[in-house]
Every structure is written in C-alpha cells, then in structure tokens.
DOSETOR-119331 format. One record per residue: residue in three letters; z, x, y of N, C-alpha, C, CB in turn. Coordinates in steps of 0.02 Angstrom, whole numbers, padded with zeros to 5 digits, always signed. Atoms other than C-alpha are relative to their C-alpha. Last residue first. Glycine has a CB too. Layout:
# residues N
ALAZXYZXYZXYZXY...
# end
This chain:
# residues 106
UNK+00061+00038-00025-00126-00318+01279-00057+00040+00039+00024-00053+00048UNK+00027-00025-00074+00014-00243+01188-00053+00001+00017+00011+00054+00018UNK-00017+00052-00043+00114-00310+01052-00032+00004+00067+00069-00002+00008UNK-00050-00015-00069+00051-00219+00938-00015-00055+00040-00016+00074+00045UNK-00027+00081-00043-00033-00260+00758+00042+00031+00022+00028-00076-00037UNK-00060-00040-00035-00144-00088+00693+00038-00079+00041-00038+00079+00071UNK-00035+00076-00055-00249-00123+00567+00034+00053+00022+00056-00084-00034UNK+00062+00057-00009-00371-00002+00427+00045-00089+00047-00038-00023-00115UNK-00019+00042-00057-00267+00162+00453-00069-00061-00005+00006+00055+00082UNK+00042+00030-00093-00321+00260+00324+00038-00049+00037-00084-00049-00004UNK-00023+00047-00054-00214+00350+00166-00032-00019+00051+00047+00018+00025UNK-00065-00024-00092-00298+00485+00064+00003-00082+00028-00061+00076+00099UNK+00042-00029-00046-00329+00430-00123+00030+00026+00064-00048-00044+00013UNK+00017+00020-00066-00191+00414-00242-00052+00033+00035+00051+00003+00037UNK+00022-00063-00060-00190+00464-00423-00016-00050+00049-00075+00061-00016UNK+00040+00045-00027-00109+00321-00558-00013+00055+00083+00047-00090+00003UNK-00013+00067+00020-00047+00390-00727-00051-00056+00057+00091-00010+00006UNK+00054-00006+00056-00073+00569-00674-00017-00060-00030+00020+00045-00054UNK+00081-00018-00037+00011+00554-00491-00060+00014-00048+00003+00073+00047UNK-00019-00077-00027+00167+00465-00586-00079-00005+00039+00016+00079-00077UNK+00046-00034-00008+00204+00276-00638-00018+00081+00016-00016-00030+00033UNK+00008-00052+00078+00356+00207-00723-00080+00039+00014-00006-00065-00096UNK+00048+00048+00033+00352+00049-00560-00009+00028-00082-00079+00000+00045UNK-00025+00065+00014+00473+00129-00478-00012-00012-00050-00016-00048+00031UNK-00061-00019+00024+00376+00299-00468+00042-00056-00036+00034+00027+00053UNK+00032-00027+00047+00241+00210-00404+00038+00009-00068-00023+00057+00026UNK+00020+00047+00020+00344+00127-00263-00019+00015-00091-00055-00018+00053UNK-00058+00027+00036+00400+00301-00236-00001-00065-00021+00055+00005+00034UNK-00043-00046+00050+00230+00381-00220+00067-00040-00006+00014+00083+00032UNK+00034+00021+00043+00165+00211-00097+00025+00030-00088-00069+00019+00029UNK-00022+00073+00019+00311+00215+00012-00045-00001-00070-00023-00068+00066UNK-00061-00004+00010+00271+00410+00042+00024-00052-00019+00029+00021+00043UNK-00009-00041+00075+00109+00389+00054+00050+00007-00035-00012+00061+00001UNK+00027+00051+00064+00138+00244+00166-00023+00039-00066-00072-00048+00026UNK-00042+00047+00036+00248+00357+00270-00025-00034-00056+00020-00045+00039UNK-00066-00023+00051+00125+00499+00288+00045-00046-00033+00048+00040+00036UNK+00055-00006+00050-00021+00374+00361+00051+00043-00061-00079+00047+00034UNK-00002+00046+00014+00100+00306+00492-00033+00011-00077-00023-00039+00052UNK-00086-00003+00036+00153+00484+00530-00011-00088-00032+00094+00013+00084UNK+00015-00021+00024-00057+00486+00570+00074+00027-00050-00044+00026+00036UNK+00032+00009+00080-00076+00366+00648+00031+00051-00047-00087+00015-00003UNK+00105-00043-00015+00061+00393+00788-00041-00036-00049-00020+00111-00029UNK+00017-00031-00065+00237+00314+00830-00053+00016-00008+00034+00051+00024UNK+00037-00061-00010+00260+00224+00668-00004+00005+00067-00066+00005-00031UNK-00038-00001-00062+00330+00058+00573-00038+00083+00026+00101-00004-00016UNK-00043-00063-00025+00226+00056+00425+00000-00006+00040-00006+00058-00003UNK-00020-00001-00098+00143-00101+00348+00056+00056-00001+00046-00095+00043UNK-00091+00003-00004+00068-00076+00160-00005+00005+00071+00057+00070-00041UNK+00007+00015-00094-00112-00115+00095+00080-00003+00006-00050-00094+00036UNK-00058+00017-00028-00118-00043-00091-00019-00014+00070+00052+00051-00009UNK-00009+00007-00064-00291-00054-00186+00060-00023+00025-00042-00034+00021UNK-00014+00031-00042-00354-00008-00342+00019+00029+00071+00038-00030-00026UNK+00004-00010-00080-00454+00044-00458+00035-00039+00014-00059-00006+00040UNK-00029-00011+00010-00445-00006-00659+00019+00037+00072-00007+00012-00054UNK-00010-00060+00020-00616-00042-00673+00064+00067+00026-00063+00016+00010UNK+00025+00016+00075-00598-00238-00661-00014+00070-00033-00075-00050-00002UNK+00116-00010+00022-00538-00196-00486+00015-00003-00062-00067+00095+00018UNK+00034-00016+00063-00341-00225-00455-00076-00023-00004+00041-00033-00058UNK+00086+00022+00026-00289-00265-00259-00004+00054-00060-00078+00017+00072UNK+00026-00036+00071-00079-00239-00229-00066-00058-00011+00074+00000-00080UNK-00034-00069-00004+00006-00284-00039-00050+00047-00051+00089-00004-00027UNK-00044+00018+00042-00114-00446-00014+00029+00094-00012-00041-00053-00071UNK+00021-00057+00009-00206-00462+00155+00053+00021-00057-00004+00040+00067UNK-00042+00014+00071-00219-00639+00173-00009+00062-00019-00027-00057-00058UNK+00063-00037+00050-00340-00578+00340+00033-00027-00074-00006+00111+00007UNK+00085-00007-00036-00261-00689+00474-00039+00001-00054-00022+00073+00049UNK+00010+00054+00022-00082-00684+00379-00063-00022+00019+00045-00036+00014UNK+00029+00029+00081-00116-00509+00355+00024-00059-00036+00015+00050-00055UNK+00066+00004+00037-00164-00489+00526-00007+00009-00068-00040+00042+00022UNK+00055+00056-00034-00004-00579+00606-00079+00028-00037-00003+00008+00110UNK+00027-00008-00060+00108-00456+00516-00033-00048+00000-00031+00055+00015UNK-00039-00004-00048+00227-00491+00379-00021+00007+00059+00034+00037-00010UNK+00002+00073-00035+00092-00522+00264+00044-00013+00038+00001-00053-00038UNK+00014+00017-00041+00059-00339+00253-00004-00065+00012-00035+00025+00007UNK+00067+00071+00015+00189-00328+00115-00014-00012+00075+00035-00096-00047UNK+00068-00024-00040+00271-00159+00165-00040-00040-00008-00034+00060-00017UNK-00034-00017-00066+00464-00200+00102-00048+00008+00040+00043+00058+00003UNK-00027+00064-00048+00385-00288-00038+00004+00010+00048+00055-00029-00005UNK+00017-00007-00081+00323-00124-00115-00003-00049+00031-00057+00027+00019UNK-00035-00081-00029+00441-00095-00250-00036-00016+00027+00009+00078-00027UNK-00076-00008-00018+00403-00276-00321+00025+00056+00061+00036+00022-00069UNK+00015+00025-00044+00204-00256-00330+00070+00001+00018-00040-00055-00004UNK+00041-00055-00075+00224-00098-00421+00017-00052+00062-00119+00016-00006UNK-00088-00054-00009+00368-00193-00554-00033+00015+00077+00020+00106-00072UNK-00034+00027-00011+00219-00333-00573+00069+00027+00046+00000-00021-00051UNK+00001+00013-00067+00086-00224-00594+00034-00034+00034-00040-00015+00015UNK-00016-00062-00032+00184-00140-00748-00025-00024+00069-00037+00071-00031UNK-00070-00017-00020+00232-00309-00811-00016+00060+00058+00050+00029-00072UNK-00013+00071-00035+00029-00390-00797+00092+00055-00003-00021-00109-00063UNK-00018+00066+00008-00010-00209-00866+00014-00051+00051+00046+00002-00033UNK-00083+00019-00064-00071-00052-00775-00005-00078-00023-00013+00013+00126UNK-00006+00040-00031-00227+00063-00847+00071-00028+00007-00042-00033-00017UNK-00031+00018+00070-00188+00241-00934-00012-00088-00012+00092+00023+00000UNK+00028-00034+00049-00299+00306-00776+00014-00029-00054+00015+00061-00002UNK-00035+00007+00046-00240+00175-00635-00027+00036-00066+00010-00064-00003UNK+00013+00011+00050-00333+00242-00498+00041-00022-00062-00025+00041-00004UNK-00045-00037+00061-00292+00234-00319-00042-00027-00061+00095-00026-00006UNK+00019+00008+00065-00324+00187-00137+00031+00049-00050-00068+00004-00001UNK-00017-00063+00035-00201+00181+00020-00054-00008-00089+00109+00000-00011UNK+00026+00016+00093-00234+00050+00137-00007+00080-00039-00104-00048-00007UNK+00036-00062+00040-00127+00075+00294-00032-00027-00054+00050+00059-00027UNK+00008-00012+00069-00070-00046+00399-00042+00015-00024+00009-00033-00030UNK+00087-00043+00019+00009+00009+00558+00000-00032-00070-00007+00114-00005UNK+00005+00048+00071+00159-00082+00655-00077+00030-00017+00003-00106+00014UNK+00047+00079+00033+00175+00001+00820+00016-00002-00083-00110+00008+00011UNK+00023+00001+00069+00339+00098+00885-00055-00052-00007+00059-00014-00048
# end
C-alpha cells in the first residue's frame, strides 16, 4: 500500500460559513495530509477557501494504484460533505489528482 494525496477541488455555490467550514474540516481529519512527511514539508492543510468561494481539499489515501487512491478521496470527500449539511449542488467537486505520493521506497 502507498499513502497518496489527492487534491480534490470544489465550489461552494450557497457559500460555507466559519461553522459550516468547521464541521467539513472535522469529517475529514482522518485524511489530514499532515500526517505524512510532505504535508509537514509542504504545511499542506486538509480545507483551502478562495475569496470566490472555491476550494480546496488535500486528503491522504491508503491505496494500491492512483487511481483507487483517486476513488477513495472522492468518496472521503462526498461523505465528509455530507457531514458537514453539504450535497453535490451546495458544493460540486472537481475530478480528483494525485498531487504526492509518500512511500517508503527508495
């Protein structure tokens, strides 16, 4: 298994209070890339808000490939969301990338 983290963009349409980004950031603890070595490197923070209501999730997924790494964090990201009182009309996701990969292997 490597360690992948994904950045997943998004829109907050209705925008996303100090509570409501609060709940989001909560529900995705379990994927805070500061658990890895490059997002204590990079301070790579789980939840980025733009001044036009954009953002930015970075989450760590456990994974055998990219591209099941890229499903999960959708999948973390939608129920996070969810959590949080959000839906896919409230706050639409982009596609998922692979922007790190921390392995142990040289």
């Amino acid at each position: 298994m490597t360690t992948y983290v994904i950045t997943v963009p998004g829109t907050f349409t209705t925008g996303a209070g100090p509570d409501t980004r609060a709940r989001l950031s909560r529900a995705l603890r379990p994927a805070d890339p500061h658990t890895t070595r490059m997002g204590n490197t990079e301070d790579l923070d789980v939840l980025n808000v733009n001044d036009d209501n954009t953002f930015t999730l970075r989450l760590t997924v456990e994974a055998d490939t990219g591209p099941h790494a890229e499903e999960e964090a959708r999948r973390l990201a939608d129920s996070a969301l969810r959590d949080a009182g959000l839906d896919e009309r409230t706050a639409p996701l982009g596609p998922a990338v692979i922007t790190g990969i921390d392995s142990e292997i040289h």
